[in-house]
Each structure stands twice: as structure tokens, then as C-alpha cells.
C-alpha positions in Angstrom: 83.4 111.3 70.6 82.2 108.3 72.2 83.8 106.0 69.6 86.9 108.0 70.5 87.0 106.8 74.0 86.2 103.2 73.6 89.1 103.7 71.7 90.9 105.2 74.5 89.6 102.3 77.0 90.4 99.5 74.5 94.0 100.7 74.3 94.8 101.3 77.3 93.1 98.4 79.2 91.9 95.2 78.3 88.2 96.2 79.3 85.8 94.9 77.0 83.7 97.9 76.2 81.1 97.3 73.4 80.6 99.4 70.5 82.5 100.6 67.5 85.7 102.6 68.1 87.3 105.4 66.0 89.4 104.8 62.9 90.7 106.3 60.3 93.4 109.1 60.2 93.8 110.7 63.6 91.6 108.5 65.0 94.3 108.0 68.2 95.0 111.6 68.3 90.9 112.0 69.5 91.6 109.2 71.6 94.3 110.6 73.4 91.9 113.6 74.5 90.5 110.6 76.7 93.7 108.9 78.2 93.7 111.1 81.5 89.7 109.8 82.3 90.5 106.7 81.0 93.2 107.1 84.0 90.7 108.6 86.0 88.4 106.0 86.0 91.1 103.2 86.3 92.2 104.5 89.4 88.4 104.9 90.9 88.7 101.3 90.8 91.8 100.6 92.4 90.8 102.6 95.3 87.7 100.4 95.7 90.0 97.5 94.9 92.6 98.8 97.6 89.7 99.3 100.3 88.5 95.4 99.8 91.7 94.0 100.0 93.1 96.3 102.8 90.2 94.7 105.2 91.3 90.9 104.7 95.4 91.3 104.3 98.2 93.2 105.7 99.7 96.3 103.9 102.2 94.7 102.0 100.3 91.7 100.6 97.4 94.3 99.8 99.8 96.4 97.8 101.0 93.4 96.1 97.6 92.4 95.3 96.6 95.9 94.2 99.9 96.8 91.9 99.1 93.2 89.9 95.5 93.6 89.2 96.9 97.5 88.1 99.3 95.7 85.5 96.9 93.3 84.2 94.4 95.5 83.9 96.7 97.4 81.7 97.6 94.4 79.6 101.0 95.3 80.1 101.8 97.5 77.5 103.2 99.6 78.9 106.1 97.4 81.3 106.2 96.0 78.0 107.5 99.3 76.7 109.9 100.2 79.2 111.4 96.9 79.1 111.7 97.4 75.2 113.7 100.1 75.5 115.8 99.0 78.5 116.9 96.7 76.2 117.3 98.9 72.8 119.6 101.4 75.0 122.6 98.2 74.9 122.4 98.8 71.2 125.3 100.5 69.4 123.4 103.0 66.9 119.6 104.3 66.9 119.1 102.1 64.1 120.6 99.1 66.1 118.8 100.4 69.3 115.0 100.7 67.4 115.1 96.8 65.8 116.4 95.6 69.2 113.1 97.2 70.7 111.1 95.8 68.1 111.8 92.2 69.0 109.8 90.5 70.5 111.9 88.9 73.0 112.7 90.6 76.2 116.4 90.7 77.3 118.4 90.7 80.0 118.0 94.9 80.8 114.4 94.2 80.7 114.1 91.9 82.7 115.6 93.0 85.2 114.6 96.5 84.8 110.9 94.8 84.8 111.9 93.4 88.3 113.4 96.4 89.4 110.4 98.6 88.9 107.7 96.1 90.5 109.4 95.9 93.7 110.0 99.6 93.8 106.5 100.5 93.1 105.2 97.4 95.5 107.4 99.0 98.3 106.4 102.4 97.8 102.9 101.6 97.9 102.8 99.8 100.9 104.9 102.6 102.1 101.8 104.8 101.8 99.6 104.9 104.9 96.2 103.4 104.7 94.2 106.9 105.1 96.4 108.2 102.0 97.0 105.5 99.6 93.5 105.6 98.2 94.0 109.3 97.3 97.4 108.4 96.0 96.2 105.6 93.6 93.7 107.8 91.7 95.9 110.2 91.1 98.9 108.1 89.4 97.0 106.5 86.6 95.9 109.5 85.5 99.3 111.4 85.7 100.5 108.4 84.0 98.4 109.1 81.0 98.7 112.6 80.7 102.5 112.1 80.2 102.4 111.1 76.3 100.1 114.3 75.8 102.7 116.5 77.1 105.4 114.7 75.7 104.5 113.7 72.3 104.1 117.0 70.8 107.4 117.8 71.6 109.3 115.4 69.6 109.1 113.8 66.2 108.6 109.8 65.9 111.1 107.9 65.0 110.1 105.5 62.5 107.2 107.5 61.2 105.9 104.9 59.3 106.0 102.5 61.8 103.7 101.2 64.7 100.6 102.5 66.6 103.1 105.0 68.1 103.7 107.2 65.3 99.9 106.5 64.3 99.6 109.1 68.1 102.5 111.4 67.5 101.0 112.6 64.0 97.8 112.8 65.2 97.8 113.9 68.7 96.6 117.9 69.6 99.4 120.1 71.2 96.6 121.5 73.2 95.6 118.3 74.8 98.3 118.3 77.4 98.0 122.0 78.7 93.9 121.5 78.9 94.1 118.2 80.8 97.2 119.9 82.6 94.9 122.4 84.3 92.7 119.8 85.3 95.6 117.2 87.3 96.4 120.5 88.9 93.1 120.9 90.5 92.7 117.3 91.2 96.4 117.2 92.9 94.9 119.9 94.8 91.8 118.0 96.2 93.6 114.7 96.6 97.1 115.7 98.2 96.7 119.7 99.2 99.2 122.1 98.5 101.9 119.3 97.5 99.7 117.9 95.1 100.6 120.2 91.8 104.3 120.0 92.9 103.7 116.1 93.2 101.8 115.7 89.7 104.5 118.9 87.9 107.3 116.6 89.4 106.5 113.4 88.1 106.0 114.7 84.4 109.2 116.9 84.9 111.0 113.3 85.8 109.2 111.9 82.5 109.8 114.4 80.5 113.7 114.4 81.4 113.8 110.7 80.6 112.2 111.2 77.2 114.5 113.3 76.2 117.7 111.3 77.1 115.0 108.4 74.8 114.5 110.6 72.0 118.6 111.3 72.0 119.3 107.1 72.1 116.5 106.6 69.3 116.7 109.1 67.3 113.0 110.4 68.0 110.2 109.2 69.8 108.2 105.7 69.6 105.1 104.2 71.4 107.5 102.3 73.7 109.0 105.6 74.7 105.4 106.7 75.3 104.5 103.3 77.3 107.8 103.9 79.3 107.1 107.9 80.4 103.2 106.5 81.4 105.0 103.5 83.9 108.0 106.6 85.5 104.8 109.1 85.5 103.0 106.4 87.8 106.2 105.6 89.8 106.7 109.1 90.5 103.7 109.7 92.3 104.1 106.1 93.8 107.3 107.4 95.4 106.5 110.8 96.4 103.6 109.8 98.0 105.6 107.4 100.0 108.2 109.8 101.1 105.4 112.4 101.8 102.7 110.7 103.6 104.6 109.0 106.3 105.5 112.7 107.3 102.1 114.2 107.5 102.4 116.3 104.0 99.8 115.2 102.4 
């Protein structure tokens, strides 16, 4: 179990956690058992990140400074997925689409899609009042990273011999999603109230909806698809909480 989630922490941050992880067959289906604490716990520190910064800089500079240490922290794998396929959606076929995404090069719908989705999140954060955004920021990484547990059971990979992504889609538990499901509910419910579930059930509706337009493009899932539904996941609680907070619901 443990070896499971320095598993989990390794891929999804660039923490340097000692110890041996799991391998083998199925080891990132364990893993993924992990990725909502692994969330969890990345948002614990952005709140204490967000509280330090907020007491030397004005909201929008803090926010700035508190989304880039987020992506760093992170490694970028996952921008790095939604820009991939940004990009493989200009392609003619899913065959054409899936080697465009697996170049290495970003291109022009990345790139700007990249740009796109920084400023939106930075805006929406600072958007957030101050009493609020702590609350909001430990709840999106860990929506974020229950989206490919509800979403990769769901779908088939498409290049199933190909990549870390269909490594997690062969592996992963169908139960993983519902159990960790129950448990965003209740923390929605202590962070934002009564708008919290429809916040956290909104967000994965809004990835699960871009997945599937994905997995029609592609031809099935892949691990940028994945990385892609954690970033939206993240963005949509980004956004609501900047629509909702300003108006006293949460």
C-alpha cells in the first residue's frame, strides 16, 4: 500500500518521496486508489502557500504566485496533456490525431490553449475572496484527481499498447471513483455547504462531457485525455468558486 502511494506522489508531483514504489502489472491501478489524497494533500499546501503570500502581495499577484508554484509542483503533466490534445484535435483522422499528440513539440492550439487556460484560472482565482479561496484551493486538486477514476473505466484506451496511460486504464478499479466519490461529497459539504456536491458533481459532469467528445476524436482514451479532464476538473471548481463566492453562496 505504501509503495502504492509513493507511486501515486511520484506521478503526480515532482516530490521526492523516498522509498520503493509499486511495479509490476496493475501497479498504477493501486496507485490510482491514492490520486484524490495525493490531491488532498497538494491542496493542504497551497492553502498554507495562499495564506503566506496573501500577507505580502495583493490578490492578483498572490494568485499568480499561487497558480505557478500549483503547475510546477505538478511537473506539468498534465497542461502538457491538454495542450497535446489541443493540438491532435487539427488532425484529419484518430490515427493522424494520436501521432500528432505524441510529438513532442507543442503547436500552435497548444499554445495558445496553454495561454488561454492560465489566465482563466489566474483570473478566477483572484476572483475568489480571501476568506473563501483557501477552501476553494483544497478542494480542486482533489476533484482534479478523482476525474480519471470516474472517467477511465468508462472507455477503452486507445493505443493499448502504448504509454503510461493505458498502463492506468487496464488496471484501474471501477470501484475507485464511486468510493472516493462519496468522500468529495462530504468534503464539498464541509468546505463550500450546500453548493459544494453541486460544485464538485458539476465539474466532473464538465469533464466527463469533454472526454467523451476526446474519446470520439481519438478513437478511445489516452493519458493525455486523462491529464486534460484533471486541468478542466480543477478549472471548474476554479470558476464556480469565482462566480459563487463573490455572491455570498458559499
Amino acid at each position: 500500500m505504501i509503495r502504492s502511494l509513493i507511486l501515486a506522489v511520484r506521478f503526480l508531483t515532482i516530490v521526492p518521496v523516498p522509498g520503493r514504489q509499486s511495479d509490476g502489472p496493475g501497479a498504477f491501478g493501486r496507485a490510482a486508489w491514492w490520486f484524490p489524497i495525493v490531491g488532498f494533500a497538494l491542496g493542504t499546501f497551497l492553502v498554507a502557500m495562499d495564506r503566506a503570500v496573501q500577507a505580502l502581495f495583493s490578490p492578483i499577484l498572490s494568485a499568480l504566485l499561487v497558480l505557478s508554484v500549483w503547475k510546477v509542483a505538478t511537473g506539468g503533466i498534465h497542461l502538457d496533456g491538454l495542450a497535446d490534445c489541443l493540438d491532435g484535435l487539427g488532425g484529419r483522422d484518430p490515427q493522424h490525431r494520436l501521432a500528432i499528440m505524441r510529438d513532442s513539440r507543442i503547436g500552435t492550439f497548444g499554445a495558445i490553449g496553454l495561454i488561454l487556460y492560465f489566465l482563466i484560472a489566474l483570473f478566477a482565482l483572484a476572483e475568489i475572496p480571501t476568506g473563501t479561496r483557501g477552501r476553494v484551493l483544497l478542494l480542486a486538486p482533489t476533484v482534479g484527481r478523482l476525474a480519471p477514476l470516474v472517467i477511465g473505466p468508462r472507455w477503452s484506451a486507445a493505443s493499448p499498447d502504448h504509454g503510461s496511460g493505458a498502463a492506468f486504464l487496464g488496471s484501474v478499479s471501477q470501484w475507485a471513483g464511486p468510493t472516493h466519490l462519496v468522500f468529495v461529497s462530504v468534503l464539498s459539504v464541509w468546505l463550500l455547504g450546500r453548493w459544494g456536491p453541486v460544485v464538485a458533481l458539476g465539474s466532473l459532469v464538465a469533464v466527463s462531457v469533454w472526454s467523451a467528445f476526446l474519446v470520439h476524436r481519438f478513437g478511445g482514451l489516452t493519458g493525455d485525455v486523462l491529464g486534460s479532464g484533471i486541468e478542466l476538473g480543477e478549472l471548474g471548481i476554479l470558476l464556480a468558486g469565482a462566480v459563487l463566492a463573490p455572491r455570498g453562496l458559499v
